[in-house]
ROFI-525581 format. One record per atom (N, C-alpha, C): residue in one letter; y, z negated, x negated. Coordinates in steps of 0.02 Angstrom, whole numbers, padded with zeros to 5 digits, always signed. Each point is the difference from the previous one (the first is absolute). Example, Ala and Ser with C-alpha at 12.3 -4.5 7.8 and 13.67 -1.06 7.14 Angstrom:
ROFI-525581
a-00284-00390-00660/a+00059+00000+00045/a+00060+00000-00045/s+00053+00036+00018/s+00059-00003-00042/s+00055-00037+00039/
//
This chain:
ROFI-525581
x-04881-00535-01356/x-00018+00059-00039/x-00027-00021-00068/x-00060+00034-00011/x-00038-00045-00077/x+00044+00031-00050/x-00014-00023-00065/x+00012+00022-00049/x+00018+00080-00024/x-00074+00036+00023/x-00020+00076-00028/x+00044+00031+00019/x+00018+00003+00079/x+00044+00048+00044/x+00065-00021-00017/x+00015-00048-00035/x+00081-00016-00026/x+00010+00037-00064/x-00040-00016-00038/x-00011+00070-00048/x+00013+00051+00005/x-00057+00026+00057/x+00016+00061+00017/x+00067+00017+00021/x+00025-00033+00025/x+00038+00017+00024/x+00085+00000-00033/x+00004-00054-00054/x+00043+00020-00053/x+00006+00056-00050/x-00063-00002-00041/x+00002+00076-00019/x+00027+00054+00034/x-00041+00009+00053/x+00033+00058+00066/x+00075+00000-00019/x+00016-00050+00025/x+00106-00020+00022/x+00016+00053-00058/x-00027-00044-00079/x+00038+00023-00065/x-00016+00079-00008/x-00047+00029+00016/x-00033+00067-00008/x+00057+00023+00046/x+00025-00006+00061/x+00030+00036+00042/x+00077+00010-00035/x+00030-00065-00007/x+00059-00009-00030/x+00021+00047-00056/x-00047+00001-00066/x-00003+00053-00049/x+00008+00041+00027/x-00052+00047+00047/x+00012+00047+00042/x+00057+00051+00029/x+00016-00060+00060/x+00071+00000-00022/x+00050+00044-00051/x+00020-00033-00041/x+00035+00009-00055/x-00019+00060-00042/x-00086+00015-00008/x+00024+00063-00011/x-00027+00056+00017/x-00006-00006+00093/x+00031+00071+00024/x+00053+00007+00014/x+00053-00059-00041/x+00045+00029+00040/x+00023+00043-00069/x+00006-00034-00059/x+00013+00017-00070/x-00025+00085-00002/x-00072+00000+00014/x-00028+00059-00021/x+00001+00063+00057/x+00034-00022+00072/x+00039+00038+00042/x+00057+00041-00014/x+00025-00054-00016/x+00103+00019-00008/x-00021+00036-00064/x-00028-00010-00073/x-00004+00050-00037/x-00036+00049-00005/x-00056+00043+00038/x-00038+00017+00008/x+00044+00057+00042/x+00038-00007+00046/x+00039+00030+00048/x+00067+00028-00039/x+00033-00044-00042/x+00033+00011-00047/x-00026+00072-00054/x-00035-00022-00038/x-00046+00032-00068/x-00001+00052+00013/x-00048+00033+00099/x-00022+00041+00010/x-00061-00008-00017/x-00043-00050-00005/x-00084-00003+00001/x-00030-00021+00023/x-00049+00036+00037/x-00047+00004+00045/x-00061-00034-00015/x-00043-00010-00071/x-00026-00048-00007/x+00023-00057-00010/x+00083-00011-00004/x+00005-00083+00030/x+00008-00014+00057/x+00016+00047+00030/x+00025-00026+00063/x-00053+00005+00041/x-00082+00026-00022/x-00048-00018+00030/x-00044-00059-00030/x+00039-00015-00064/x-00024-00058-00026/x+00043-00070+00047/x+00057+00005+00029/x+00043-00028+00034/x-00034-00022+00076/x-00010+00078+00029/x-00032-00022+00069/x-00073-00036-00006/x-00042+00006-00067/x-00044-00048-00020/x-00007-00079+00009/x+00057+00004-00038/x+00040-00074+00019/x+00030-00021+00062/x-00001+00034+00026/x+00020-00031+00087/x-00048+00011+00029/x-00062+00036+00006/x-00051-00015+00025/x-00016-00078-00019/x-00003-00005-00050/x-00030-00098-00029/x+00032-00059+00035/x+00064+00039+00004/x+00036-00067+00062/x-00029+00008+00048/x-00020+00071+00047/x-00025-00020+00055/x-00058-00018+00004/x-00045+00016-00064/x-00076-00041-00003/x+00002-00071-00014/x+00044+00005-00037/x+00030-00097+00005/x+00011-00018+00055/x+00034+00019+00031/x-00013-00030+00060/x-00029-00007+00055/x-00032+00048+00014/x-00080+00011+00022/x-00056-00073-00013/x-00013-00018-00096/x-00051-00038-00017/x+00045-00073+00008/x+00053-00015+00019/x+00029-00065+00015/x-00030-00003+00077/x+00027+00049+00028/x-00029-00023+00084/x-00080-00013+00013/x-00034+00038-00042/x-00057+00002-00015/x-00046-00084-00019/x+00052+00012-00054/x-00026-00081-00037/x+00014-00073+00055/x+00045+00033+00029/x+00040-00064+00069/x-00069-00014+00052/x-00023+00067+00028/x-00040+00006+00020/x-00081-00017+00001/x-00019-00001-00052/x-00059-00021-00016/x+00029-00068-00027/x+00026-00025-00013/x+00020-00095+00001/x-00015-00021+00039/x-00014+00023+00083/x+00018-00025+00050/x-00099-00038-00002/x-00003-00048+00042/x-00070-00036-00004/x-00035+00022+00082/x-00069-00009-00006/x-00020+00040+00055/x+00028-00037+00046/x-00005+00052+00060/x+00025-00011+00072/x-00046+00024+00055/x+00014-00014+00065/x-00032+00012+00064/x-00060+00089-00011/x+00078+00030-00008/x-00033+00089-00013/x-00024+00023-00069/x+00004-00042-00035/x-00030-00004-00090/x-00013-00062-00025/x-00051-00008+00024/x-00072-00057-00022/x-00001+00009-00078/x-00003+00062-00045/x-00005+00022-00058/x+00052-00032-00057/x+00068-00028+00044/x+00065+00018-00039/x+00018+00084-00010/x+00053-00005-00018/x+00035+00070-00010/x+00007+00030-00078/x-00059-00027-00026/x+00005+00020-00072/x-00002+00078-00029/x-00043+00042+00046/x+00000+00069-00017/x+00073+00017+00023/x+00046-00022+00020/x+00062+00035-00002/x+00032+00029-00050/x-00009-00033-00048/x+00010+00021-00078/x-00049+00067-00020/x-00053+00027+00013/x-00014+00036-00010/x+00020+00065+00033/x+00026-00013+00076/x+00028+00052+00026/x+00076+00037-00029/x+00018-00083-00041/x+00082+00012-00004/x-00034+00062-00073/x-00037-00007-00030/x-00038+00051-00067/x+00008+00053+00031/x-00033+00008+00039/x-00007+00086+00033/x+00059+00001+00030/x+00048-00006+00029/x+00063-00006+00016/x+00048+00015-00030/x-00018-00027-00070/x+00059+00027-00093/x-00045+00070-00026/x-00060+00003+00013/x-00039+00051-00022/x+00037+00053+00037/x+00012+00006+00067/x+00017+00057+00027/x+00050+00022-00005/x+00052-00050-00019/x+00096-00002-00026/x-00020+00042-00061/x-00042-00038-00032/x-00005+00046-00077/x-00006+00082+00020/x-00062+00005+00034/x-00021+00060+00012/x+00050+00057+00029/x+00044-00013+00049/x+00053+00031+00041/x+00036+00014-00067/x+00016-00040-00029/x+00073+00007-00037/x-00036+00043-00064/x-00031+00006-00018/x-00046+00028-00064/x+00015+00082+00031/x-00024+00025+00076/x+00016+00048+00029/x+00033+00038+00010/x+00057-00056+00011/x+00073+00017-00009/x+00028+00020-00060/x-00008-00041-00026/x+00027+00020-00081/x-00032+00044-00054/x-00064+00020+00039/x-00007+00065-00033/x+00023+00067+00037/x-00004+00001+00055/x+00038+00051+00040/x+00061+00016-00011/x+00055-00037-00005/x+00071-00020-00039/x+00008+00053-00063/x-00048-00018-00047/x-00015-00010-00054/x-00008+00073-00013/x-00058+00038+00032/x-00018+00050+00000/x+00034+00065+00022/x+00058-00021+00061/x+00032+00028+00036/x+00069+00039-00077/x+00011-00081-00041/x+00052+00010-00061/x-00013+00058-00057/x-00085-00020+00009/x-00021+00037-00063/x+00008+00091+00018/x-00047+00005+00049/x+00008+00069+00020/x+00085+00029+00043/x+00037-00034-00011/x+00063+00051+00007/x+00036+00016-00057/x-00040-00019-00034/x+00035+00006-00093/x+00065+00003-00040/x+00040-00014+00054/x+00078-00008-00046/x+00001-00086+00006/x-00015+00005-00071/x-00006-00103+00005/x+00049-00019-00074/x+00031-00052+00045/x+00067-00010-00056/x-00033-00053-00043/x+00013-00002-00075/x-00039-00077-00048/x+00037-00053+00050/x-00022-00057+00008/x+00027-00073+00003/x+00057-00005-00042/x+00029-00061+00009/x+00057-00015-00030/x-00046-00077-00060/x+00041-00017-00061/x-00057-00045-00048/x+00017-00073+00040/x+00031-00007+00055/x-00011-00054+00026/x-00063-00016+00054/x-00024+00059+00004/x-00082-00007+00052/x-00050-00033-00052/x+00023+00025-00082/x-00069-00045-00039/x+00013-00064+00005/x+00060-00027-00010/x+00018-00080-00014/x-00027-00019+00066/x+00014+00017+00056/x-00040-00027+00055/x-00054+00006+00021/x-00030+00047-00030/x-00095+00006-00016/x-00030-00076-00042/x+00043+00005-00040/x-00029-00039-00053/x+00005-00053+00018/x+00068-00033+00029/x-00001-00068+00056/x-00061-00026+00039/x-00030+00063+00021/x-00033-00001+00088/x-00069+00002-00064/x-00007+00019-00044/x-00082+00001-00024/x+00007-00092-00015/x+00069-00007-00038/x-00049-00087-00033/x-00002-00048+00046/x+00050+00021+00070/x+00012-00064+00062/x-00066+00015+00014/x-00028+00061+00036/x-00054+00024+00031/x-00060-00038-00032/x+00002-00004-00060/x-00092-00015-00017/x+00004-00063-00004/x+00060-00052-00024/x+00001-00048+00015/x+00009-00042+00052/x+00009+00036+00050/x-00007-00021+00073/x-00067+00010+00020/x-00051+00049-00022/x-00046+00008+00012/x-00071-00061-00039/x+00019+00002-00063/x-00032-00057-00020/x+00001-00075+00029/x+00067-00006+00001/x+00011-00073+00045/x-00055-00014+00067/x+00022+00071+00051/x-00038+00002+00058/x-00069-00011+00010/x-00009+00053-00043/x-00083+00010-00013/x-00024-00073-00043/x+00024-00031-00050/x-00035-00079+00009/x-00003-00053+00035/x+00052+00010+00059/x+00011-00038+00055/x-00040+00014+00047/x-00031+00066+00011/x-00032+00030+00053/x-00076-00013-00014/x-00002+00002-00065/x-00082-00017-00025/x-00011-00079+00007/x+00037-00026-00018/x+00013-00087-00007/x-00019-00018+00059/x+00035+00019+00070/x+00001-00018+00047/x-00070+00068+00050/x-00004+00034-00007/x-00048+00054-00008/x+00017+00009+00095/x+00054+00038+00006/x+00045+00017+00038/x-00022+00101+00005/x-00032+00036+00025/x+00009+00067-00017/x+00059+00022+00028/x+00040-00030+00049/x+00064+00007+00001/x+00035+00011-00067/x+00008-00061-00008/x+00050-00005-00050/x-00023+00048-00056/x-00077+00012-00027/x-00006+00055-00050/x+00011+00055+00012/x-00001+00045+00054/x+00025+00042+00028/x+00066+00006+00002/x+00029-00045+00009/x+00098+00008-00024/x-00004+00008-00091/x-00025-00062-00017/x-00003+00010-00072/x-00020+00070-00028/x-00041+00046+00034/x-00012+00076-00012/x+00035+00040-00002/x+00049-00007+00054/x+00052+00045+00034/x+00072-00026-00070/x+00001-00053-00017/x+00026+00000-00057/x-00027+00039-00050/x-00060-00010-00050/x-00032+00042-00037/x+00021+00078+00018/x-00022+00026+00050/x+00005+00077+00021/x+00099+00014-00006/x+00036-00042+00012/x+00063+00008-00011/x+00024+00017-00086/x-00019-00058-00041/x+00006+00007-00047/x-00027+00058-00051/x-00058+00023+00038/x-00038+00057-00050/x+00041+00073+00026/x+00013-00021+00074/x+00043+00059+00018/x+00089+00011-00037/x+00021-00057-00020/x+00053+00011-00033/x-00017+00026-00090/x-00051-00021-00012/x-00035+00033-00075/x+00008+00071+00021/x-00047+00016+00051/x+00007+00085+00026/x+00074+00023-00006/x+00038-00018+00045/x+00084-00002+00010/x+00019+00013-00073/x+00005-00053-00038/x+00019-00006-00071/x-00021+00076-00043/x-00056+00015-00002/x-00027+00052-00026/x+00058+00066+00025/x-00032-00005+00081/x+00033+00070+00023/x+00092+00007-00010/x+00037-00047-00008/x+00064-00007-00015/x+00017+00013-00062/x-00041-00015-00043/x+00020-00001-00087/x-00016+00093-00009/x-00053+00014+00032/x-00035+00061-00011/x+00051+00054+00021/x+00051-00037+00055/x+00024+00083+00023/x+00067-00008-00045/x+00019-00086-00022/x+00059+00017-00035/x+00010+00025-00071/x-00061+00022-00007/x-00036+00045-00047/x-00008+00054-00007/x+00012+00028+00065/x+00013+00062+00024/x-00080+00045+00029/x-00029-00048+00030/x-00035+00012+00041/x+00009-00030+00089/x+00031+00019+00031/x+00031-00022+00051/x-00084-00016+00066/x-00023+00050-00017/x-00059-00008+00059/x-00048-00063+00004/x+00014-00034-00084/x-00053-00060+00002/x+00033-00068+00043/x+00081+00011+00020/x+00006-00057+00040/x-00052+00030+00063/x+00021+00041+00046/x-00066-00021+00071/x-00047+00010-00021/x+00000+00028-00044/x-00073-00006-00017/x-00038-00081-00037/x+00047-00046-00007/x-00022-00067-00016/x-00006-00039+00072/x+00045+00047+00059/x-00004-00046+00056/x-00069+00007+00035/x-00016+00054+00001/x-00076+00009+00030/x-00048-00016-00046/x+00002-00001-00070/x-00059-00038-00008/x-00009-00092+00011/x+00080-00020+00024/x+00009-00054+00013/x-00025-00017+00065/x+00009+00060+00052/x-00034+00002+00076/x-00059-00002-00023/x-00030+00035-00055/x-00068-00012+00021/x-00064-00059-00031/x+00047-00057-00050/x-00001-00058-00007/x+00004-00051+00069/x+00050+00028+00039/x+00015-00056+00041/x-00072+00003+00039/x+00004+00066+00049/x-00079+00010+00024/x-00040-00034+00004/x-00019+00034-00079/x-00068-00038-00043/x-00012-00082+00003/x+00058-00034-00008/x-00005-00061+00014/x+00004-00018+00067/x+00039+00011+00038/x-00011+00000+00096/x-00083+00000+00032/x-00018+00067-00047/x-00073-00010+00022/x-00052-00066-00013/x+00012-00001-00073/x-00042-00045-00030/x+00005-00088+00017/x+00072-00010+00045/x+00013-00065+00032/x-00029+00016+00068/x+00022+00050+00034/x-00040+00008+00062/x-00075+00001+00012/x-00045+00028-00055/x-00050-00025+00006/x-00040-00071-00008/x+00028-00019-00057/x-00009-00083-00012/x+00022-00033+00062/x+00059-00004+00039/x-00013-00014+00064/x-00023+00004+00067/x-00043+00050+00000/x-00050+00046+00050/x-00073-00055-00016/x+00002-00014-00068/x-00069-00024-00024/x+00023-00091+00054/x+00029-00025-00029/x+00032-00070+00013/x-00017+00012+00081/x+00024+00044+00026/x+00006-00012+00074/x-00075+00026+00046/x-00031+00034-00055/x-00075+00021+00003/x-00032-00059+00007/x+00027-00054-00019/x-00069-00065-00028/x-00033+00023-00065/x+00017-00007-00037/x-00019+00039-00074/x-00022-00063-00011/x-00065-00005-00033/x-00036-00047-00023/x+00026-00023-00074/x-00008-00064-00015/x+00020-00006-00094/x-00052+00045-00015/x+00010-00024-00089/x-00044+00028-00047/x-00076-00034+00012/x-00042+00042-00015/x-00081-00021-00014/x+00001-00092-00032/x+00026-00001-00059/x+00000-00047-00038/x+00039-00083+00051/x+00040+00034+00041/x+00024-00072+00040/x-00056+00010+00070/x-00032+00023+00005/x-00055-00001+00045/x-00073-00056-00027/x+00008+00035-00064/x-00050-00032-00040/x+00015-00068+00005/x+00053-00017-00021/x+00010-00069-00030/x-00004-00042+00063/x+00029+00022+00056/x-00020-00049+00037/x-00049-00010+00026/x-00053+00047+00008/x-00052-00011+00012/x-00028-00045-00058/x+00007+00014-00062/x-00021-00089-00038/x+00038-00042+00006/x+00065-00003+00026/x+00022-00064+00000/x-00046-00047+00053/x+00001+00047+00067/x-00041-00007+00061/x-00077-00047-00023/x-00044+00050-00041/x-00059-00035-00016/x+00003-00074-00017/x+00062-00022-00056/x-00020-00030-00025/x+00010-00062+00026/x+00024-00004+00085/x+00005-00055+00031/x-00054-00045+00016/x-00027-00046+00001/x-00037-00060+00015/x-00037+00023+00082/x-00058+00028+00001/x-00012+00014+00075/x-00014+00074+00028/x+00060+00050-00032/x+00011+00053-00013/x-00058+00050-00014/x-00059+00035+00038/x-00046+00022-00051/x-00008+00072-00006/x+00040+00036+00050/x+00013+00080+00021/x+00063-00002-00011/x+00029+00066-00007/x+00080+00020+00007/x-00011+00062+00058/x+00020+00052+00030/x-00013+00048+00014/x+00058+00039+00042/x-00006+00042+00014/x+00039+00037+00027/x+00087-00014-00015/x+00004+00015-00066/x+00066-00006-00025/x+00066+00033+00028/x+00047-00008+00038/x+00050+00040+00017/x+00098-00028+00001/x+00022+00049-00038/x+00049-00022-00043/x+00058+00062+00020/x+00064-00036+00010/x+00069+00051+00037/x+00047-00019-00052/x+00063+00030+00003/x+00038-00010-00017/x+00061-00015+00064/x+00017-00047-00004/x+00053-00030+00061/x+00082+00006-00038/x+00027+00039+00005/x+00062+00029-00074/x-00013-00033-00064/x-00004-00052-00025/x+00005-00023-00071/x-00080-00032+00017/x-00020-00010+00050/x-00059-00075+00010/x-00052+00041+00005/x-00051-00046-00030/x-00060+00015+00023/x-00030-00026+00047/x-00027+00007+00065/x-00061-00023+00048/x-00047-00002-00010/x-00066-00029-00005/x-00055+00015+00001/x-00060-00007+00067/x-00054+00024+00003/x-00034-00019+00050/x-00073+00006-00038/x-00066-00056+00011/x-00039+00012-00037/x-00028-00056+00046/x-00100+00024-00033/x-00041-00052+00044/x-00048-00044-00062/x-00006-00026+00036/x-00055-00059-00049/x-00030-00024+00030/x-00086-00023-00044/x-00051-00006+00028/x-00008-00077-00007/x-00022-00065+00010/x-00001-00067+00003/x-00059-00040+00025/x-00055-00039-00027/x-00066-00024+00006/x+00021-00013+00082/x-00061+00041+00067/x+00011+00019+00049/x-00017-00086+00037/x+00017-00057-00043/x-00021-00067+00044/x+00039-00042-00030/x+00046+00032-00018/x+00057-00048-00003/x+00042-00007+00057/x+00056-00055+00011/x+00024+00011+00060/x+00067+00028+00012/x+00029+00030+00059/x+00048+00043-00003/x+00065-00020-00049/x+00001-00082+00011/x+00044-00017-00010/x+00009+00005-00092/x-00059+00016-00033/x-00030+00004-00057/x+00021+00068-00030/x-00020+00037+00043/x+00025+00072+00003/x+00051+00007-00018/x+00051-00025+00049/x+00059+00009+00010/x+00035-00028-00068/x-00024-00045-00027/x+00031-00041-00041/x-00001+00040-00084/x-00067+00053+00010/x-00033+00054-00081/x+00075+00043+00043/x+00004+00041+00038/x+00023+00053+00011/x+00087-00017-00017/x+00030-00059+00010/x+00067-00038-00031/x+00001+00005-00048/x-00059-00041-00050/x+00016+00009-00084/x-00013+00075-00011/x-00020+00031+00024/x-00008+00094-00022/x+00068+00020+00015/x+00045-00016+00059/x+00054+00029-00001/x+00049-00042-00042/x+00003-00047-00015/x+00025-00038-00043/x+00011+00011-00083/x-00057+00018-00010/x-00008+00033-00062/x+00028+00061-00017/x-00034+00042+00050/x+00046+00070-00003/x+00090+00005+00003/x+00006-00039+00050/x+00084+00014-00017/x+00031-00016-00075/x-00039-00074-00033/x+00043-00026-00049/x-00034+00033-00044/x-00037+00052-00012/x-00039+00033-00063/x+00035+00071+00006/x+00000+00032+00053/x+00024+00064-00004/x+00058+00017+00040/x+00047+00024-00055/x+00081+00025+00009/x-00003+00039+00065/x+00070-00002+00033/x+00005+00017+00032/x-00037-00016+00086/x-00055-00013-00020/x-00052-00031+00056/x+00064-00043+00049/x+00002-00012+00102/x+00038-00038+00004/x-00060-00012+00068/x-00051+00021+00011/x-00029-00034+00056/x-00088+00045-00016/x-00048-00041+00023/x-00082+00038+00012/x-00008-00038+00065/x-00045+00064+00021/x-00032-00042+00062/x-00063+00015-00014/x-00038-00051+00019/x-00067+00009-00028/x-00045-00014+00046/x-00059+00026+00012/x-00062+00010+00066/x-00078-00045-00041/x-00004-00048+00022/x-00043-00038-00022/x-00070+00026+00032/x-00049+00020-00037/x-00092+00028+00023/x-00026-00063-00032/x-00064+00007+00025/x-00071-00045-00029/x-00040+00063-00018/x+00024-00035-00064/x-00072+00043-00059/x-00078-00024+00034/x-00005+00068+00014/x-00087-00003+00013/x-00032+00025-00037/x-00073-00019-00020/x-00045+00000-00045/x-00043+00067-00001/x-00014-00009-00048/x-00040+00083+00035/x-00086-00032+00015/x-00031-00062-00009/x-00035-00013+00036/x+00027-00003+00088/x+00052-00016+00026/x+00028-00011+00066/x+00001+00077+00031/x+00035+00067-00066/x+00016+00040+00019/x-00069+00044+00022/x-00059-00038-00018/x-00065+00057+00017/x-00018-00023+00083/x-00007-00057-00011/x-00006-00028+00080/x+00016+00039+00063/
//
């Protein structure tokens, strides 16, 4: 198992573990208090264990090196495990505004007790700092797994800000802003469910890089010895990797073995020039002349 996916896969452990600890914290008081935006800030937090554990099997998964039925490797697995936490997000966002909504409109709503804030306030500084950790581990290693957990942290923590608000507000003697902090917390979670689910729709689309890493390799390409066309540029994303496929044109009397030898240093170049790059296959033509081409 390389390096990246050990990564990944520690973060994960520690993200889950926190977890852990506080749904259980922001359960038992939440149930206690009588508040409904913690205790949907709570089932928040147990969604993340099970998306944690989701992007571990995930990450296990795409480690694995190609085989008989995956020539490719299993690298897009990680992108499925994305849409996989996207949809946990999404369900539970559903839930917890339904909950939420169900509290608000029967209107005899009791304040919290002042131990739901101390455990708001817990769950906001673990939360974002679990989220920062993740999210530089996830970029580092450029895992959309793992940023996608790292999200589901973020969306936790902003939902306990929500929580925090709606708890202080009713012990203030506005009682309706607790569910009413839980659904705007559902509709945070959502919002982010979607916005991971699409980023992994794209990944599993074959979403091309940016313009600019198209570009570049096509000059890295030129500037090989032999090299005198680039053409038909085509570029995937393989979960974190890039593939490429591209053709090049080569003085049409040289010999194959000549060929063969420009079309090596072109893929050669490309991998050690551009990130991420981990294989090109490249289709060798003979540049013809446009005196040849009137003939």
């Amino acid at each position: 198992m390389d390096e990246r996916i050990k990564q990944g896969q520690r973060v994960t452990i520690i993200g889950m573990v926190g977890n852990v600890f506080l749904t259980g914290i922001k359960g038992f008081i939440g149930f206690l208090s009588g508040s409904s935006a913690l205790i949907a800030d709570a089932t928040h937090s147990f969604t993340d264990i099970l998306s944690s554990g989701v992007v571990l099997g995930g990450l296990k998964v795409a480690s694995q090196p190609p085989d008989e039925t995956h020539h490719y490797g299993h690298h897009k697995a990680e992108s499925i495990v994305a849409k996989i936490v996207a949809l946990i997000l999404i369900g539970t966002g559903v839930g917890i505004g339904w909950s939420s909504l169900n509290t608000f409109l029967q209107g005899d709503i009791v304040p919290p007790e002042v131990s739901a804030l101390w455990a708001v306030l817990l769950s906001i500084f673990a939360k974002e700092g679990m989220y920062q950790y993740t999210a530089h581990v996830g970029k580092k290693i450029k895992s959309s797994a793992v940023i996608a957990d790292a999200w589901h942290h973020r969306t936790d923590s902003l939902s306990s800000v929500a929580a925090l608000i709606g708890i202080g507000g009713a012990r203030l003697g506005y009682p309706q802003l607790d569910p009413l902090a839980g659904i705007f917390v559902a509709g945070m979670i959502v919002y982010s469910g979607a916005k991971i689910y699409l980023t992994a729709i794209h990944e599993l689309m074959d979403k091309a890089p940016d313009l600019e890493v198209i570009a570049n390799i096509k000059a890295i390409a030129l500037k090989v010895n032999g090299c005198r066309e680039v053409s038909d540029i085509k570029a995937r994303y393989l979960g974190s990797n890039i593939v490429v496929d591209l053709k090049i044109c080569v003085n049409p009397y040289v010999t194959v073995m000549e060929g063969h030898g420009i079309a090596a240093e072109v893929k050669k170049q490309i991998i050690n020039q551009v990130e991420d790059v981990v294989d090109v296959l490249i289709h060798v033509n003979p540049c013809v002349t446009k005196e040849r081409e009137k003939v």
